[in-house]
N, C-alpha and C positions, 0 to 999 in steps of 0.2 A: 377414914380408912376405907377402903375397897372392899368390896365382897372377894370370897377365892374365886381366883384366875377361872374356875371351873363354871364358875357363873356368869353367865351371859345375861345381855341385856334385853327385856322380850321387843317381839321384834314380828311384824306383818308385813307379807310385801304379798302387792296385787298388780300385774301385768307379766306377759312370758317372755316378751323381746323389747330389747332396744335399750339406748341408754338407761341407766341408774340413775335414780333421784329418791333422796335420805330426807325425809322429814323430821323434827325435833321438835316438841311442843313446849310450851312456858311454863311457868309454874304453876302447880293444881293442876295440870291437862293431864293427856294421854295419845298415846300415838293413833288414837279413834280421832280425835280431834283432826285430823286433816283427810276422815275420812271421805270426801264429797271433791276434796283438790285431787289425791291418791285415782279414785275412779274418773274424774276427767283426762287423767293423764295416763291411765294404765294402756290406751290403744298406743302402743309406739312406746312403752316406758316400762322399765322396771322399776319400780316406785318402794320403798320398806318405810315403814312406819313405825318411828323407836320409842318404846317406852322408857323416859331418863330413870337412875336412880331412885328411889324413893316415893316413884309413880305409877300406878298401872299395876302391871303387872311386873316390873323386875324388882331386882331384889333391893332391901334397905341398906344403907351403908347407917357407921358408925358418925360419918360427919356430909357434911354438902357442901362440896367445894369445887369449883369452874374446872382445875386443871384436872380433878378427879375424875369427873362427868366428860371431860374433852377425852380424855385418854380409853376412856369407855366406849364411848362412841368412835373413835379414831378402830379399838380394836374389831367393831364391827366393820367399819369400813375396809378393815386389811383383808377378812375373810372372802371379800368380793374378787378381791385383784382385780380388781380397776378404780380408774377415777370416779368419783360420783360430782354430783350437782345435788353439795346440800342445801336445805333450806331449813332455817330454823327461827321462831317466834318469840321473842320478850327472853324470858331467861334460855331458850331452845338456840337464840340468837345470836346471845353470849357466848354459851358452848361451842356453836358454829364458828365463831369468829377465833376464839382460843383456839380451835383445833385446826384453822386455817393458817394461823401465826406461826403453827407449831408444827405442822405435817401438811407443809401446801401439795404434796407430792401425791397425796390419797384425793383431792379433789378436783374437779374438771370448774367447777364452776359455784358460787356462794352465794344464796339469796336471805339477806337479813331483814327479817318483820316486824317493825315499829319497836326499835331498840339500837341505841346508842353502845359506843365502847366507850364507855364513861361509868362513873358514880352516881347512883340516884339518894334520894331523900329517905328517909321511911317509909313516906306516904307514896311514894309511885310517881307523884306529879312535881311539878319544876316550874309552875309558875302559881301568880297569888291568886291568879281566877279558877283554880282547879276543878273541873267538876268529875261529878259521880265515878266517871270512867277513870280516875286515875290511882287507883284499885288503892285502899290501906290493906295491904296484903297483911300484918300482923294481926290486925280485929279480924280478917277472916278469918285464923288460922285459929285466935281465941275463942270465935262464935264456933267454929266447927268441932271443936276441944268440949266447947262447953254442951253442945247437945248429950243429954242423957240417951245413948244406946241403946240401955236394957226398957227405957221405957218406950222405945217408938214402938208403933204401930203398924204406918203407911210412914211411904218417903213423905208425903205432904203434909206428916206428921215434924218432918226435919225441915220440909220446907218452910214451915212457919217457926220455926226454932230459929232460923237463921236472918227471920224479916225484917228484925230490927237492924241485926250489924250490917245485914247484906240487902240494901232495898230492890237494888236491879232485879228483875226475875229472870234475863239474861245471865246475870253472872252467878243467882242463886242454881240455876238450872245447869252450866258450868261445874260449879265447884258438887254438887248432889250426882254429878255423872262417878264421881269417885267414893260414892256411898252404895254400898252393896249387902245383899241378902245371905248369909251360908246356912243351906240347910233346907230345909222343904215346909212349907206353911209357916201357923203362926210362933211354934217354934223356933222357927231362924234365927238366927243372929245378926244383929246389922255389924258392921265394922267401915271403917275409913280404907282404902286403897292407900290412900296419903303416909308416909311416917310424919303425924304433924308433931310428935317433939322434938325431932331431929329437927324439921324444916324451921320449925318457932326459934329453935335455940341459934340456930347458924344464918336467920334472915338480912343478917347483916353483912354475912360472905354475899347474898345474890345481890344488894344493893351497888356493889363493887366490878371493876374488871381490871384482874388481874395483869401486872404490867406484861408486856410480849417481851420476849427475847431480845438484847439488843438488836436495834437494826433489822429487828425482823418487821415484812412487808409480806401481804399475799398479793400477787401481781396478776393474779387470772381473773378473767370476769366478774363482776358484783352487782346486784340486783338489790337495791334497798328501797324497801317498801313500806311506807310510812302513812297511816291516817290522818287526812287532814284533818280532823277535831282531834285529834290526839296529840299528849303534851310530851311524850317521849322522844321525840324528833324534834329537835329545835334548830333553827338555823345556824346557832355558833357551833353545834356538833360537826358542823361539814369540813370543818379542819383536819380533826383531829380523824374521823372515818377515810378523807381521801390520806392523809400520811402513812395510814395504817396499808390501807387499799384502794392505789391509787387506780383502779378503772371500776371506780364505783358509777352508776348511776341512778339516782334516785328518783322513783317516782311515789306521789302520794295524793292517795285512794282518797276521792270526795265521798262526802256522808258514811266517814268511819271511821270510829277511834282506834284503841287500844288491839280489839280482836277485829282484824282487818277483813281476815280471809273467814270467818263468821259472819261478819256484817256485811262486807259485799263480795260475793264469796263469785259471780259470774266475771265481776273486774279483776278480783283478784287473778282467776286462774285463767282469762285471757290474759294478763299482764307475764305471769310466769311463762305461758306457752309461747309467746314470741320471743320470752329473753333464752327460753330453751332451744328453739329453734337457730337463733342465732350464736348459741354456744356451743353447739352439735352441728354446725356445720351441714345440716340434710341430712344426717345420719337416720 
């Protein structure tokens, strides 16, 4: 279920002129997460950084679900009146691409980040050699459930809560950006930013992509950007991404999994600035 019509999705945007470009983060993120792509591109760009449902700072929904989150961010994009160039990441991705199936008409142009329009496994990963990077996004959600609250201290107090289920300190340091302090000193409160019972109960809606419309195609520009050590992009998906969207082109980032525009974050956003350039026309 939706939050009321009255509630918007939060929302940062950095640059005063020039095209639009909508960012959408994956699961566990936040619209800070593309903060470093946002400032390279704000000279020439108006750029908004959207917190999804259930993340950050917008509001909780009763359930989590692709066409919920598409139509949320869809009504952000109406409030612009004009096309944008979105770009969205792992579950941010998904969204992006449902919302292009479905309202090709709000966007200029689609850049999807190491994510398939397909069904994953539990575990994130798709083949037998899996490694680290291919997130069991359920034990996160359990290890981050299970840290005792009332007893922390310091973050680095959560951080080693989490050491066991979450070894990366990449992605410990990740999912800890959505642990926060309310209040002033030792008295504060920690809490999760996360709704992680809603996300735990519903992780098998984000494993999924909901079918499009018949015969629906977004026919405008595509930027799919995939890490070569990363196992979300496999070669038999090229099928089914150009049927969907047939002027895809994909390229994929050496020395970088899962978090693309994290790990090489100067390739990434030369990569996006030329596919912007040439989808704005000089503008």
């Amino acid at each position: 279920m939706r939050p009321h019509p009255d509630e918007r999705l939060a929302a940062r945007t950095v640059g005063e002129a020039g095209p639009r470009v909508v960012f959408v983060h994956g699961l566990f993120g936040q619209g800070k997460n593309w903060t470093t792509a946002a400032k390279g591109l704000a000279d020439g760009h108006r750029v908004t950084l959207l917190d999804l449902p259930n993340h950050g700072h917008s509001p909780w929904t009763e359930r989590v679900d692709y066409l919920d989150m598409a139509q949320m961010v869809a009504d952000e994009l109406e409030s612009f009146g004009e096309p944008v160039t979105l770009v969205g990441h792992s579950m941010g991705g998904k969204v992006a691409m449902q919302l292009a199936l479905r309202r090709p008409e709000l966007l200029r142009a689609l850049v999807v980040v190491d994510i398939a329009p397909v069904e994953y496994p539990l575990t994130g990963g798709r083949t037998d050699d899996d490694d680290e990077e291919a997130s069991p996004f359920g034990p996160y959600i359990a290890a981050m459930r299970a840290v005792d609250l009332g007893a922390l201290e310091t973050r680095e107090d959560a951080d080693r809560a989490l050491r066991e289920a979450v070894p990366s300190r990449m992605v410990r340091s990740f999912l800890l950006q959505s642990l926060v302090r309310e209040g002033l000193g030792s008295g504060g409160g920690w809490r999760w930013r996360l709704n992680l019972e809603t996300l735990e109960r519903d992780l098998g809606e984000l494993r999924g992509f909901p079918d499009p419309p018949p015969g629906a195609t977004f026919d405008g520009p595509v930027l799919w950007v995939a890490g070569a050590n990363s196992h979300y992009v496999l070669p038999e998906d090229r099928e089914r991404m150009d049927a969907l969207f047939p002027s895809t082109r994909l390229v994929r980032v050496k020395n970088a999994g899962h978090w693309v525009h994290s790990e090489q974050p100067e390739v990434f956003l030369e990569t996006l600035r030329r596919f912007l350039h040439t989808v704005e026309g000089g503008q």
